[in-house]
PDB file as gemmi writes it, atoms N, CA and C in Angstrom:
CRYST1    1.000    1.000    1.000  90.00  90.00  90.00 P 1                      
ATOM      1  N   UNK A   1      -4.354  18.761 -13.963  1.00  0.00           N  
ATOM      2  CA  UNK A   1      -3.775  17.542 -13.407  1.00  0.00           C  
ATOM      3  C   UNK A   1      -3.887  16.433 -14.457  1.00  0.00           C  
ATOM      4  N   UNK A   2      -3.193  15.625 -14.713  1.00  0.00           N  
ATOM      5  CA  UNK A   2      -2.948  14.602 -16.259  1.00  0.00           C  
ATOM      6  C   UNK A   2      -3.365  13.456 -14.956  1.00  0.00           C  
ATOM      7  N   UNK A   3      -3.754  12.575 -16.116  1.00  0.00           N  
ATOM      8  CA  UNK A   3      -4.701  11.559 -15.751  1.00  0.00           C  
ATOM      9  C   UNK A   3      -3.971  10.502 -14.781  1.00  0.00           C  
ATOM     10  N   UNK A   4      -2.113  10.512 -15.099  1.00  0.00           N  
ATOM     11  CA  UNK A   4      -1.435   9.700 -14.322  1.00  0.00           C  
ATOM     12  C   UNK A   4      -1.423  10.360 -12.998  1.00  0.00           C  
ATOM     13  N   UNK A   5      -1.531  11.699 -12.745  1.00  0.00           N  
ATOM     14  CA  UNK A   5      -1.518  11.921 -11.838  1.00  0.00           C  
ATOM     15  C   UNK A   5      -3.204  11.888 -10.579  1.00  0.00           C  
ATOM     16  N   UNK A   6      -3.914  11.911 -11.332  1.00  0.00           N  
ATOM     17  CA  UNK A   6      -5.144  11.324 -10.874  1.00  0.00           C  
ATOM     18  C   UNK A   6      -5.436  10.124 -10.453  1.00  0.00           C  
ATOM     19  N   UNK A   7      -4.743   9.413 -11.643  1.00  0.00           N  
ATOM     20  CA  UNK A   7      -4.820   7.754 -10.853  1.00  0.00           C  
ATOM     21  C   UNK A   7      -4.070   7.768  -9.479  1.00  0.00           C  
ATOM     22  N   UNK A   8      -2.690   8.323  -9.967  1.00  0.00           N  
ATOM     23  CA  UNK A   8      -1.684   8.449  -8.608  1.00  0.00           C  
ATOM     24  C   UNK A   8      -2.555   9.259  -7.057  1.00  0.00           C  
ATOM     25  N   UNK A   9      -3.011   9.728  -7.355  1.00  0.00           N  
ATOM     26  CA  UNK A   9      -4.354  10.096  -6.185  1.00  0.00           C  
ATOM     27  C   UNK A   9      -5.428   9.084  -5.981  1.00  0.00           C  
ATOM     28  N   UNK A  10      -5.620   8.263  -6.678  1.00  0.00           N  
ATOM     29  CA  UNK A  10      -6.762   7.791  -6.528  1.00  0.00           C  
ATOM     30  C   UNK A  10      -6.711   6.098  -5.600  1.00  0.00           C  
ATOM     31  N   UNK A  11      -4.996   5.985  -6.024  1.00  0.00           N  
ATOM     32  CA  UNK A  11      -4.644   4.966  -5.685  1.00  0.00           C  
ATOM     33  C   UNK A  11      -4.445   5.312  -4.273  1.00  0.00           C  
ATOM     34  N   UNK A  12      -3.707   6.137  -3.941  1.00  0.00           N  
ATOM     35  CA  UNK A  12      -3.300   6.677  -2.448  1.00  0.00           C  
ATOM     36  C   UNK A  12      -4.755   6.645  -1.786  1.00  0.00           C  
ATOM     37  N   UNK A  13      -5.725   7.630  -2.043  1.00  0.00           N  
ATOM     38  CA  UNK A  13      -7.349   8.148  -1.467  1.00  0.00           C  
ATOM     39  C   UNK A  13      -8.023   6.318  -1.447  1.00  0.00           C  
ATOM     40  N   UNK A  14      -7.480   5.338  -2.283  1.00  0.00           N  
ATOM     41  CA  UNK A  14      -7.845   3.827  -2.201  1.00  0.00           C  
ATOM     42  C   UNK A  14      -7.583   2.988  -0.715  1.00  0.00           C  
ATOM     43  N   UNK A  15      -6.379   3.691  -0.579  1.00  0.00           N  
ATOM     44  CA  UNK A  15      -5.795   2.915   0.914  1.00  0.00           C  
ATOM     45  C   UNK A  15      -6.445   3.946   2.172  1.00  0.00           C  
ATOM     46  N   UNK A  16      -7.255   4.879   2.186  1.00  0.00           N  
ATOM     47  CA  UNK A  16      -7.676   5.367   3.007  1.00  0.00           C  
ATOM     48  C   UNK A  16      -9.254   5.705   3.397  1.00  0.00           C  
ATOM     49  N   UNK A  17     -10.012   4.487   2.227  1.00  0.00           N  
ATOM     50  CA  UNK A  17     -11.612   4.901   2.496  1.00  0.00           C  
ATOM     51  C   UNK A  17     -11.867   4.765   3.791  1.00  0.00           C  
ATOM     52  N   UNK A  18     -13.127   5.240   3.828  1.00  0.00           N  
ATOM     53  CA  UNK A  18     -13.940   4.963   4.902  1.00  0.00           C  
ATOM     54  C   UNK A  18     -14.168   3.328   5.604  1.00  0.00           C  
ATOM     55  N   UNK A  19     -14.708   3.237   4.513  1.00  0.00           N  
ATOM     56  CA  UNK A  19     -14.902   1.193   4.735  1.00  0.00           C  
ATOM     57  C   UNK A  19     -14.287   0.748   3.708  1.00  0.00           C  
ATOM     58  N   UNK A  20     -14.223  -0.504   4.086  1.00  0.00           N  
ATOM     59  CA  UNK A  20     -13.387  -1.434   3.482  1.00  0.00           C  
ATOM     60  C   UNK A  20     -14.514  -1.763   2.400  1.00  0.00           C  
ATOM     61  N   UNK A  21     -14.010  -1.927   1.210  1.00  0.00           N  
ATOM     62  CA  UNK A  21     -14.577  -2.597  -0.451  1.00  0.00           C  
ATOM     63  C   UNK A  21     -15.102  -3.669   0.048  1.00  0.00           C  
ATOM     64  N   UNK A  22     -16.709  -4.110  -0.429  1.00  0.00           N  
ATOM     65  CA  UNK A  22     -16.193  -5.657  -0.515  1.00  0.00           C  
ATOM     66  C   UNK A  22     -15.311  -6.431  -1.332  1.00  0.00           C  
ATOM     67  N   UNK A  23     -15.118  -7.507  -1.629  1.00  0.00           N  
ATOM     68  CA  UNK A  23     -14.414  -8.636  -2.411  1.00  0.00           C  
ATOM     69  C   UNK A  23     -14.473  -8.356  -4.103  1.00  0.00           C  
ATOM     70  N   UNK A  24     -15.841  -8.561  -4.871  1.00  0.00           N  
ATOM     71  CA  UNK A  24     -16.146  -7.610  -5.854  1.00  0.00           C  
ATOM     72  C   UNK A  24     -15.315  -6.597  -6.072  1.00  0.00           C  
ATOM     73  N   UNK A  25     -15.686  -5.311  -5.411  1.00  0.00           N  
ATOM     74  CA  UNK A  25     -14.950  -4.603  -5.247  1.00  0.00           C  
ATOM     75  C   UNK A  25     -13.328  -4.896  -5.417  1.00  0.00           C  
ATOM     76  N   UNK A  26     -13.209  -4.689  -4.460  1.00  0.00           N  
ATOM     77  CA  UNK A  26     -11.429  -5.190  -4.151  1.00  0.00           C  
ATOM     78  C   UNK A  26     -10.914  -5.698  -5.685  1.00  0.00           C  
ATOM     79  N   UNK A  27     -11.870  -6.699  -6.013  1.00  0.00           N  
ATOM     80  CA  UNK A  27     -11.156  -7.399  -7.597  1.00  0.00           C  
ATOM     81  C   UNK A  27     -11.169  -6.668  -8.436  1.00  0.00           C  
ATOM     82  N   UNK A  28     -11.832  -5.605  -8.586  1.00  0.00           N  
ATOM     83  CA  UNK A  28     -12.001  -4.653  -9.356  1.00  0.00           C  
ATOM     84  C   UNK A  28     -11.274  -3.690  -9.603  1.00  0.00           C  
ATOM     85  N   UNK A  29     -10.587  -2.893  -8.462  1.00  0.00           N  
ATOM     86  CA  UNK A  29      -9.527  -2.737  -8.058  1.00  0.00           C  
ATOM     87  C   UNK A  29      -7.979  -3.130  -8.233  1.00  0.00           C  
ATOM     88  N   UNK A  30      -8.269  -4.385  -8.225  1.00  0.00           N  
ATOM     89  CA  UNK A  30      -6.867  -4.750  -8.238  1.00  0.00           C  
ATOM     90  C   UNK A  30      -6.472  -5.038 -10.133  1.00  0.00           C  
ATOM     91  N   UNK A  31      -7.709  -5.323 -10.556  1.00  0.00           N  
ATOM     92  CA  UNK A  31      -8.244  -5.731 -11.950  1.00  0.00           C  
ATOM     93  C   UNK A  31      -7.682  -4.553 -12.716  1.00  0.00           C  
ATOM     94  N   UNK A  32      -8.224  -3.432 -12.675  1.00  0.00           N  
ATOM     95  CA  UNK A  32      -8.107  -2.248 -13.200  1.00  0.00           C  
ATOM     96  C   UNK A  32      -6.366  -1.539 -12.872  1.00  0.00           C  
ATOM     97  N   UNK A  33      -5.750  -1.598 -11.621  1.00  0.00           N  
ATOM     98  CA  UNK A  33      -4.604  -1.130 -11.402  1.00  0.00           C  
ATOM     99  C   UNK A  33      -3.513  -2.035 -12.293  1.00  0.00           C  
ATOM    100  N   UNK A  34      -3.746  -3.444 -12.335  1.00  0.00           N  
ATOM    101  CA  UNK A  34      -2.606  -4.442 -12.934  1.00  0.00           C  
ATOM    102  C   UNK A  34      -3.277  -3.634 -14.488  1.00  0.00           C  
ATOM    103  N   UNK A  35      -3.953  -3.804 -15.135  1.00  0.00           N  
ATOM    104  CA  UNK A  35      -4.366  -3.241 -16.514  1.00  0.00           C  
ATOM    105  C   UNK A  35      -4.017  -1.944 -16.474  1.00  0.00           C  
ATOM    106  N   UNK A  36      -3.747  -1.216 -15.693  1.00  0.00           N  
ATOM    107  CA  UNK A  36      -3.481   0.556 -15.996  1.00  0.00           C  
ATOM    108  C   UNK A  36      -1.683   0.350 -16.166  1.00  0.00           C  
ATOM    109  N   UNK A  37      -1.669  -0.400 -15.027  1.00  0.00           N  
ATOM    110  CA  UNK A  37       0.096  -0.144 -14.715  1.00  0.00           C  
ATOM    111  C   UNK A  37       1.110  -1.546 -15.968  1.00  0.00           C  
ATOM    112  N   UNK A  38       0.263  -2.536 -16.105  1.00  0.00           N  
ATOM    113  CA  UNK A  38       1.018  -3.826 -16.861  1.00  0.00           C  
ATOM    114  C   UNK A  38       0.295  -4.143 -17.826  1.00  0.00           C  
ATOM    115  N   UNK A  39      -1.168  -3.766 -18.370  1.00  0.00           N  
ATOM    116  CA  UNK A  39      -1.304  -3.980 -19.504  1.00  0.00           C  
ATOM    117  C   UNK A  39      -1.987  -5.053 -19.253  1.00  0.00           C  
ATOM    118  N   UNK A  40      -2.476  -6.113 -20.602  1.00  0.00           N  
ATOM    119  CA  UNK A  40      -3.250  -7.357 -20.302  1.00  0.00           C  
ATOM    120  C   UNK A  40      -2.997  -8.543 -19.542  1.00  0.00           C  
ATOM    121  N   UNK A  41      -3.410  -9.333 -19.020  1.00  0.00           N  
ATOM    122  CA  UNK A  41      -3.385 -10.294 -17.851  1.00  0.00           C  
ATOM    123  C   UNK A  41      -2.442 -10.940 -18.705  1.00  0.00           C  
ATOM    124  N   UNK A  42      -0.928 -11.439 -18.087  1.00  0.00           N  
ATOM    125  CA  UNK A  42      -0.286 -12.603 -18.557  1.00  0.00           C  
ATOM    126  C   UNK A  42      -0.282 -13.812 -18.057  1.00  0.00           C  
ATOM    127  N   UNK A  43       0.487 -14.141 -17.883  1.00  0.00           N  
ATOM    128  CA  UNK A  43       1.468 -15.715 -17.611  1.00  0.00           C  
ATOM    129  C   UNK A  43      -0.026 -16.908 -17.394  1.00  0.00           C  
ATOM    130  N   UNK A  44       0.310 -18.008 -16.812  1.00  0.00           N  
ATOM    131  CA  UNK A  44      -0.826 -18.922 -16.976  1.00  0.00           C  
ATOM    132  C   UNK A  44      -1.436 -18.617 -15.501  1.00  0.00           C  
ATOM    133  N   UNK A  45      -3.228 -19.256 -15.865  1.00  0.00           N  
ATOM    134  CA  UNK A  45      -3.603 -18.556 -14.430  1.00  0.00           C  
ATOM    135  C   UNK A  45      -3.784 -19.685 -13.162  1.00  0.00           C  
ATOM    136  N   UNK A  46      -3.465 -19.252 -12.263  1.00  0.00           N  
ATOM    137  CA  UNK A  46      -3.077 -19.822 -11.055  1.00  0.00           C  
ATOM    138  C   UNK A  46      -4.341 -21.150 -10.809  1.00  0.00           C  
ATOM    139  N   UNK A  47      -3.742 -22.398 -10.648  1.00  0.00           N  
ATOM    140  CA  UNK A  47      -4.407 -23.104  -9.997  1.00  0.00           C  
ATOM    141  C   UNK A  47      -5.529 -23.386  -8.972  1.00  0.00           C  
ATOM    142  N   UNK A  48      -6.296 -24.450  -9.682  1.00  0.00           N  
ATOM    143  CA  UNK A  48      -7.983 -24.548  -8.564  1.00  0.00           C  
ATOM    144  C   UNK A  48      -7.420 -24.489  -7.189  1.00  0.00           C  
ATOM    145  N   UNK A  49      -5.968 -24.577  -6.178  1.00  0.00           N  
ATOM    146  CA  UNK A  49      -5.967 -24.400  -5.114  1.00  0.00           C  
ATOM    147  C   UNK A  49      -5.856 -23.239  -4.453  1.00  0.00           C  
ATOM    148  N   UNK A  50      -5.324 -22.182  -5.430  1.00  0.00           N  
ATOM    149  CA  UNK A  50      -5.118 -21.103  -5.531  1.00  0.00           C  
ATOM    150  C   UNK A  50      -6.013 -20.005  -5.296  1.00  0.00           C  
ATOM    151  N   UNK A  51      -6.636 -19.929  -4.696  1.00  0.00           N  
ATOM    152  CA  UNK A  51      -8.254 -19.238  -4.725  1.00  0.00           C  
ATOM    153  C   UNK A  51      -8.472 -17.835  -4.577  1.00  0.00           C  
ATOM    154  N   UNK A  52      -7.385 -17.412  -3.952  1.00  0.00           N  
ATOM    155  CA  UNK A  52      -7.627 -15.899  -4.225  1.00  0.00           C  
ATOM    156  C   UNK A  52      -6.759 -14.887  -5.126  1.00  0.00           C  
ATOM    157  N   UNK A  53      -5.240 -16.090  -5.598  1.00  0.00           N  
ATOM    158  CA  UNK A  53      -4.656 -15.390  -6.873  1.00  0.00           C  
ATOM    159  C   UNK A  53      -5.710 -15.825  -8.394  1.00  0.00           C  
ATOM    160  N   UNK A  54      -6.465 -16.944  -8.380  1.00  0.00           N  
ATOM    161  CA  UNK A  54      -6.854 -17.736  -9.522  1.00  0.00           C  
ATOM    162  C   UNK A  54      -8.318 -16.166  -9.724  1.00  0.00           C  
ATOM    163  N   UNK A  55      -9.012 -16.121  -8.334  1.00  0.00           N  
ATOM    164  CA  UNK A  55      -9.704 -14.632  -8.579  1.00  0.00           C  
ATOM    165  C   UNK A  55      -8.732 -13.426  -8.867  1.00  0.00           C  
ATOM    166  N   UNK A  56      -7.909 -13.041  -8.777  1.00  0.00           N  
ATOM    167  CA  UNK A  56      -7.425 -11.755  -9.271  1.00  0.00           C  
ATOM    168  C   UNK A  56      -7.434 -11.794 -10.917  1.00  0.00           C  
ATOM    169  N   UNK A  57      -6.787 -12.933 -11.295  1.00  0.00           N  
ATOM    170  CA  UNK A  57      -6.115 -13.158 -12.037  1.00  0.00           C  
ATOM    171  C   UNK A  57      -7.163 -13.421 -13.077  1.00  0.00           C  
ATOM    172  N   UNK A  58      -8.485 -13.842 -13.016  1.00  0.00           N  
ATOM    173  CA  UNK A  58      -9.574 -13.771 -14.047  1.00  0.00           C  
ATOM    174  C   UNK A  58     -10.197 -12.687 -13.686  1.00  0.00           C  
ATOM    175  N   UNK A  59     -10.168 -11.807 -12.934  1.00  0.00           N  
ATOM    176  CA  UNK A  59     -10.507 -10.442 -12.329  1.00  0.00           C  
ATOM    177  C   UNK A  59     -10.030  -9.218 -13.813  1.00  0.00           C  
ATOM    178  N   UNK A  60      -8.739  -9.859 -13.811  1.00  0.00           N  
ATOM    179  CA  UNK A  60      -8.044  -9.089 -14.494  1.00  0.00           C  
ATOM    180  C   UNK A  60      -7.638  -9.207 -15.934  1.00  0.00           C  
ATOM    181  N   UNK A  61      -8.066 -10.733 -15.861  1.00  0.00           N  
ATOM    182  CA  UNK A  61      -8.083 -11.534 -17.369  1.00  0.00           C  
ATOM    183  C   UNK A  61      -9.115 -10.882 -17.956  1.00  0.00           C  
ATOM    184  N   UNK A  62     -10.685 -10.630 -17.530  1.00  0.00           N  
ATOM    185  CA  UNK A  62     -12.153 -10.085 -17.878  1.00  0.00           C  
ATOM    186  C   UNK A  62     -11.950  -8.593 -18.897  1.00  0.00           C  
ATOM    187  N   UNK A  63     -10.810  -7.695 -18.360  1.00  0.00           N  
ATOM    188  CA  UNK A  63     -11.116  -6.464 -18.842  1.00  0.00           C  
ATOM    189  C   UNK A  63      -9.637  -6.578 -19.902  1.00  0.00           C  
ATOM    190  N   UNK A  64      -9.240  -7.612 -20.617  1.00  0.00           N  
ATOM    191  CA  UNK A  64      -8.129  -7.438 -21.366  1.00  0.00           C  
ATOM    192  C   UNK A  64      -9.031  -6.575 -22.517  1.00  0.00           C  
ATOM    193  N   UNK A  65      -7.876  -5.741 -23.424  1.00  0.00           N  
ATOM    194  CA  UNK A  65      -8.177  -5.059 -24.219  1.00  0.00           C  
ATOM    195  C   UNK A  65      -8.216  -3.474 -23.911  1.00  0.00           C  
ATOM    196  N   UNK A  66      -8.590  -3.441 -22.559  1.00  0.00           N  
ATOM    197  CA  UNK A  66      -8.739  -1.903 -21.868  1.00  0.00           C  
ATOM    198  C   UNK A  66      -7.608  -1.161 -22.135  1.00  0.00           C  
ATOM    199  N   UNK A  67      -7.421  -0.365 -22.923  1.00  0.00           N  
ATOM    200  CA  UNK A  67      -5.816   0.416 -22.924  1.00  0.00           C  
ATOM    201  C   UNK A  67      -5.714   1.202 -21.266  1.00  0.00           C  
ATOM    202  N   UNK A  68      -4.080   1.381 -21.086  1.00  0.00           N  
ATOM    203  CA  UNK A  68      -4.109   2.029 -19.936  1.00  0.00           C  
ATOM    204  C   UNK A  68      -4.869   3.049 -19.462  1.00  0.00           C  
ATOM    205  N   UNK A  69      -4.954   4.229 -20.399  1.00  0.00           N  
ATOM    206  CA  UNK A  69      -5.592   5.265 -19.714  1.00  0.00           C  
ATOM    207  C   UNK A  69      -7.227   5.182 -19.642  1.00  0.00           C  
ATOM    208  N   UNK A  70      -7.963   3.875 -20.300  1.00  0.00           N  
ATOM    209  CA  UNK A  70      -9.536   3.389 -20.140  1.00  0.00           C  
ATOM    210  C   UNK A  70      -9.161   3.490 -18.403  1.00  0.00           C  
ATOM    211  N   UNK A  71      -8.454   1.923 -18.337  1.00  0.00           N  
ATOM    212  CA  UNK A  71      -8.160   1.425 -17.224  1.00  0.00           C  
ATOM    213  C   UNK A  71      -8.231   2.528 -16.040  1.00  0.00           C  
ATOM    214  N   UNK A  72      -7.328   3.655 -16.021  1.00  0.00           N  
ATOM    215  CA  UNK A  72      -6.468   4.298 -15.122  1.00  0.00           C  
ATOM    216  C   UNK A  72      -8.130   5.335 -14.654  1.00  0.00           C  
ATOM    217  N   UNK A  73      -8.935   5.739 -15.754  1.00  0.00           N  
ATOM    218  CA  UNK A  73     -10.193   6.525 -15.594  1.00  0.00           C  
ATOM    219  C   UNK A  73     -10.709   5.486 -14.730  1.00  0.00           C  
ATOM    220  N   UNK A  74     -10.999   4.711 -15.270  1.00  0.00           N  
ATOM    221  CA  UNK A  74     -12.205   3.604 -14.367  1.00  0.00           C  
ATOM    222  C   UNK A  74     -11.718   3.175 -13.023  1.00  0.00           C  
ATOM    223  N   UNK A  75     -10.514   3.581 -12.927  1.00  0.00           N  
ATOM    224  CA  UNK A  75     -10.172   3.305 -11.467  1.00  0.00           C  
ATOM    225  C   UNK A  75     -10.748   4.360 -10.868  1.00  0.00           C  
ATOM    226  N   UNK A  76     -10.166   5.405 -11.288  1.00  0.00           N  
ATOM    227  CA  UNK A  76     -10.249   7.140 -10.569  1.00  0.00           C  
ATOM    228  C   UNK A  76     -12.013   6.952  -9.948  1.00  0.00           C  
ATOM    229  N   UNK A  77     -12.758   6.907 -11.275  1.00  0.00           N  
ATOM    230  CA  UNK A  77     -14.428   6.809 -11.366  1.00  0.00           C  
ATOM    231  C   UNK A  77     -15.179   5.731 -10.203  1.00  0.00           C  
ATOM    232  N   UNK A  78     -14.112   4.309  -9.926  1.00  0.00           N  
ATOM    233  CA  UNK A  78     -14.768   3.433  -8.718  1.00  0.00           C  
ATOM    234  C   UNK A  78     -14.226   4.064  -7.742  1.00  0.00           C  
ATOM    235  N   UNK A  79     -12.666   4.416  -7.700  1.00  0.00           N  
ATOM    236  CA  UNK A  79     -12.809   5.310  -6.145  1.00  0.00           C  
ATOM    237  C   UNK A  79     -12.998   6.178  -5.543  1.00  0.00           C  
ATOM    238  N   UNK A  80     -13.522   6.853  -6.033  1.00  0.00           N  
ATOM    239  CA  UNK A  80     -14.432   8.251  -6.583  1.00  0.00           C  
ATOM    240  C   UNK A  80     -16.013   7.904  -5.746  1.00  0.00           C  
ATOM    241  N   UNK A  81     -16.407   6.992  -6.278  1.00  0.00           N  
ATOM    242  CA  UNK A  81     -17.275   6.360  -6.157  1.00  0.00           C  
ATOM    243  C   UNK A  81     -17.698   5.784  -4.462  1.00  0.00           C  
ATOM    244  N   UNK A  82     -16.454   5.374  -3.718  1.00  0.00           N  
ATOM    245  CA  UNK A  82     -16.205   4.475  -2.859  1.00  0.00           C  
ATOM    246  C   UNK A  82     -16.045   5.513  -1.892  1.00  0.00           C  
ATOM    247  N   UNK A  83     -15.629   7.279  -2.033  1.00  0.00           N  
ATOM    248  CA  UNK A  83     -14.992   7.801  -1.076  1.00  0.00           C  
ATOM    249  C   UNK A  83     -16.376   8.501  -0.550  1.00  0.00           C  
TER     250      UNK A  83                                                      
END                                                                             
């Protein structure tokens, strides 16, 4: 099974844990999928009113540099982790 297709499992087995992630979590998540699938955090980051895109978005700013397939493992490995 190639690694895209692992993530592609891992993402699906994501929407069906047991319990819900906390918040941490969750950013981590969402951190690692935008870096597997788009690469490093772009555009400017969302405004102090903004509070839960301004967290994704330095969520995801934190792990720039990660090439996709780092990214796409470390997803597999937290939900792996989570199930």
């Amino acid at each position: 099974m190639s690694l895209k297709d692992q993530f592609e499992a891992a993402v699906a087995d994501s929407k069906n844990l047991p319990e819900r992630p906390d918040n941490q979590t969750l950013l981590k998540l969402y951190a690692l999928f935008k870096q597997a699938t788009s690469g490093d955090a772009d555009g400017d980051r969302p405004g102090m009113t903004d509070f839960v895109n301004r967290a994704k978005w330095d969520a995801w700013k934190a792990i720039e540099g990660q090439t996709s397939d780092q990214a796409m493992q470390n997803y597999i490995d937290l939900v792996e982790g989570l199930k």
